[in-house]
Residue frames as qw, qx, qy, qz and C-alpha x, y, z in Angstrom:
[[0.021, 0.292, 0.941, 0.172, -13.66, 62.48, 89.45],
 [0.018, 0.665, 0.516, -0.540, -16.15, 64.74, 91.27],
 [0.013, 0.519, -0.286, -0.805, -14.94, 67.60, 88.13],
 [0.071, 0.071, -0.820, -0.564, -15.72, 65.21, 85.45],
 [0.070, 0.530, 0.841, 0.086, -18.92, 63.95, 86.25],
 [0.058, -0.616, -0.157, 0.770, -20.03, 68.02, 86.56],
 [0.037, -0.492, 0.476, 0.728, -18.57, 68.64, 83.52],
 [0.014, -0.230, -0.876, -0.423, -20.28, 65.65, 81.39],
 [0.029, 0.551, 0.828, -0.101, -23.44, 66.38, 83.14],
 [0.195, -0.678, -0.072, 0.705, -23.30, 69.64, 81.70],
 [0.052, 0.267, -0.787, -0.555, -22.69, 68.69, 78.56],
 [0.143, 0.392, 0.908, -0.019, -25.36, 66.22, 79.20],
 [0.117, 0.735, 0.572, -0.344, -28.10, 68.92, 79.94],
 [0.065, 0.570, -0.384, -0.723, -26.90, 71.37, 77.23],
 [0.042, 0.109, -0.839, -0.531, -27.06, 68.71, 74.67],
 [0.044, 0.483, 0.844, -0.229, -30.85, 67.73, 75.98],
 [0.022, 0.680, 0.155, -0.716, -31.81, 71.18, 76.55],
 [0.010, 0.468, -0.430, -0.772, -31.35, 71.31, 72.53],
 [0.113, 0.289, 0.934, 0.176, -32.97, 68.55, 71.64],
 [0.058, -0.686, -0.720, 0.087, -36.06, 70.09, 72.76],
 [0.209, -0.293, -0.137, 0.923, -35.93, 73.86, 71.99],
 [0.407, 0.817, 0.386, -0.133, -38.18, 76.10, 70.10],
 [0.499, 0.066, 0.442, 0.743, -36.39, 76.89, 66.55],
 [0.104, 0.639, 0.001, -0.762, -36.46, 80.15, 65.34],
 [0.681, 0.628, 0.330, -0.180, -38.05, 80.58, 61.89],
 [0.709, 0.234, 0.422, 0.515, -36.17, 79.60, 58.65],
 [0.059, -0.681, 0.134, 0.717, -34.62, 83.01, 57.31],
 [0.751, 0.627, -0.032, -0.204, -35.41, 83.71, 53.52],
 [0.748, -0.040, 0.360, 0.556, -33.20, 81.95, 51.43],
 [0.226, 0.435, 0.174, 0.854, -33.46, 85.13, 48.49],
 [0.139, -0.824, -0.362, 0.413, -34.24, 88.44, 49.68],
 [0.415, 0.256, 0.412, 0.770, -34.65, 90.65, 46.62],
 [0.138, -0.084, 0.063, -0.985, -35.62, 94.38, 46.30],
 [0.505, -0.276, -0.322, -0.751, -39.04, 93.06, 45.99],
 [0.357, 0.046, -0.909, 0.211, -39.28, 91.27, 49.13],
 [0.234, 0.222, 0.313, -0.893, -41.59, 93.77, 51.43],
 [0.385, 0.183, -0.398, -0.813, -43.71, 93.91, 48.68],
 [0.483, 0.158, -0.747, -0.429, -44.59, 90.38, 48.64],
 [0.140, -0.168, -0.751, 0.624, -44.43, 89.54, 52.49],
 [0.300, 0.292, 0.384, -0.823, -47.37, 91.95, 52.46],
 [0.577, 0.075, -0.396, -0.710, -49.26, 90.76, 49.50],
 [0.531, 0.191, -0.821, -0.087, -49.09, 87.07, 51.01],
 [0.405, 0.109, 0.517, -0.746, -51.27, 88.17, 53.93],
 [0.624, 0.217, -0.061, -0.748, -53.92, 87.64, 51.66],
 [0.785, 0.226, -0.550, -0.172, -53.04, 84.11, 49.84],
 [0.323, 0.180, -0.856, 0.361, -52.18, 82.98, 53.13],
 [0.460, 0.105, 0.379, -0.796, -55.75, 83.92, 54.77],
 [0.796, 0.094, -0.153, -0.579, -57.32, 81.65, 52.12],
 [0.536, 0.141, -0.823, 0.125, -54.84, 78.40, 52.70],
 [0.131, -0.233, 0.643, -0.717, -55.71, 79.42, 56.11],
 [0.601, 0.066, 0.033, -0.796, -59.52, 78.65, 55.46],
 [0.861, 0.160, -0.414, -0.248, -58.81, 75.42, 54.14],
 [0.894, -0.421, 0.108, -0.109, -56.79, 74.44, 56.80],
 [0.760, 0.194, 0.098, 0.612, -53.09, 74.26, 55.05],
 [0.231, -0.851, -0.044, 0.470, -50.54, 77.15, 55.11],
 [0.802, 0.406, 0.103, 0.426, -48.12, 78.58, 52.61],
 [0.533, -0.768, 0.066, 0.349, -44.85, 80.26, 53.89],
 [0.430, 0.865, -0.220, 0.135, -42.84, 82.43, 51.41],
 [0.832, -0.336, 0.161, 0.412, -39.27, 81.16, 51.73],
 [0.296, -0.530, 0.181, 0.774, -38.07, 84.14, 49.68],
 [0.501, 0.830, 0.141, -0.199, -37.75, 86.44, 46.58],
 [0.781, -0.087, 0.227, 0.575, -34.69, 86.60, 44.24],
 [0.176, -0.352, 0.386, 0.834, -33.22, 89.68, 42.26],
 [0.025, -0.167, 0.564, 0.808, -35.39, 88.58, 39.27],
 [0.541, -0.082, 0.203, -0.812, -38.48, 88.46, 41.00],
 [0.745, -0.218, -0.586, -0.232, -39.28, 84.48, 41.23],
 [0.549, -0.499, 0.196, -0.642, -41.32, 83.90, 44.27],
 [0.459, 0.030, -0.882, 0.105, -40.59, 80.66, 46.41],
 [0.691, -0.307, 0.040, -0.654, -43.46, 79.38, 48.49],
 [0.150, -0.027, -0.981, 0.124, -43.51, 75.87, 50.39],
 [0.627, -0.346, -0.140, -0.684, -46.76, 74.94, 51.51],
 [0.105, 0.213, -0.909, 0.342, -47.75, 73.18, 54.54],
 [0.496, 0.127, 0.623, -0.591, -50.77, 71.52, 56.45],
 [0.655, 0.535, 0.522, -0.109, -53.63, 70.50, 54.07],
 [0.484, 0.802, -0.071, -0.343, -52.12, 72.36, 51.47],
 [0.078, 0.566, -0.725, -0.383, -49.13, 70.18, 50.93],
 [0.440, 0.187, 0.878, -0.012, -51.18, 66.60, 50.07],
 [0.602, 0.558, 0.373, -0.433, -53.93, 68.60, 48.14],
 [0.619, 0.210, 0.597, 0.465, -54.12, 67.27, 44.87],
 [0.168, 0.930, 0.238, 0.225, -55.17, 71.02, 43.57],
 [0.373, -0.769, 0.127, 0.504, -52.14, 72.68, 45.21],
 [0.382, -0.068, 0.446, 0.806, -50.00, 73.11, 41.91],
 [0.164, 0.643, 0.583, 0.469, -53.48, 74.78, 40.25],
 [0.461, -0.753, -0.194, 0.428, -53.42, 77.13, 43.78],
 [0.467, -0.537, 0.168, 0.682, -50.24, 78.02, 43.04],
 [0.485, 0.193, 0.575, 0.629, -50.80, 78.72, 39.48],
 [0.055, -0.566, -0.600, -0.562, -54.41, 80.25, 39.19],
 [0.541, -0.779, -0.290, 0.131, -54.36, 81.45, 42.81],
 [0.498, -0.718, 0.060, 0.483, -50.91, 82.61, 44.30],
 [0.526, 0.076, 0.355, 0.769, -49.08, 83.48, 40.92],
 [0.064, 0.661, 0.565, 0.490, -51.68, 85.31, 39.37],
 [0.267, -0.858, -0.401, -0.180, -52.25, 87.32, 42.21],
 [0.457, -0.575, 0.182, 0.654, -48.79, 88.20, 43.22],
 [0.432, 0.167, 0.367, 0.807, -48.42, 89.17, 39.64],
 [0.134, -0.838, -0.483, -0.214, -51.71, 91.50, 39.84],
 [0.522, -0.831, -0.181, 0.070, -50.64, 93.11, 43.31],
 [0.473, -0.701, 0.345, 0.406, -46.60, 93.21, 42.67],
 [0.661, 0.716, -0.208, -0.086, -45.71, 94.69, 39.41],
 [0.143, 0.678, -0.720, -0.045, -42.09, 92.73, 38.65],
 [0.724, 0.011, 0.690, -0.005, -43.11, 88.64, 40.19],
 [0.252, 0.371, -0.767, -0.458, -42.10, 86.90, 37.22],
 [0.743, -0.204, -0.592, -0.235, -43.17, 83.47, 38.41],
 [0.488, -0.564, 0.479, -0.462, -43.74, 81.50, 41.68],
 [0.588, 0.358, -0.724, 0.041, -41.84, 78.51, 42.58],
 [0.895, -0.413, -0.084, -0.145, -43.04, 75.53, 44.93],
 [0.316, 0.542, -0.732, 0.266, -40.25, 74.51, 47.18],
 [0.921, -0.214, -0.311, -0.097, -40.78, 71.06, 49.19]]
């Protein structure tokens, strides 16, 4: 008896102990040749979401250069985020990283 209750309450505090961890950031889903490239241009377009209080977090690059972005804080409600991403983050990844094709919102 004395083994079992050990054993569950082990189990117990393992299974708790997860509940509550600190998760390790979301690896890229793509991770194409151009991936460096972009990580560093997105310093910048992430310094101005920054300003406004919202974030946007590259979630990867693919082989044929479309960019995936999610956006968070203020930037995922704003009613201007899809013009952002057009007139803002495309535009300027295409400027700064000859091959982006396009940039894709992912939710």
């Amino acid at each position: 008896m004395i083994l079992y209750n050990t054993v569950y309450s082990r189990d117990l505090m393992t299974f708790l102990s997860s509940l509550f961890a600190r998760k390790k950031p979301a690896p890229f889903l793509e991770s194409g040749p151009l991936l460096d490239e972009v990580r560093d241009a997105m310093v910048e377009v992430q310094a101005y979401a920054r300003s406004h209080g919202g974030r946007i977090e590259l979630v990867g690059v693919d082989e044929k250069g479309n960019v995936s972005v999610r956006f968070r804080g203020t930037c995922r409600g704003c009613p201007l985020a899809e013009i952002t991403l057009r007139n803002g983050i495309e535009q300027r990844l295409r400027e700064w990283v000859p091959g982006v094709r396009s940039v894709i919102r992912r939710d």
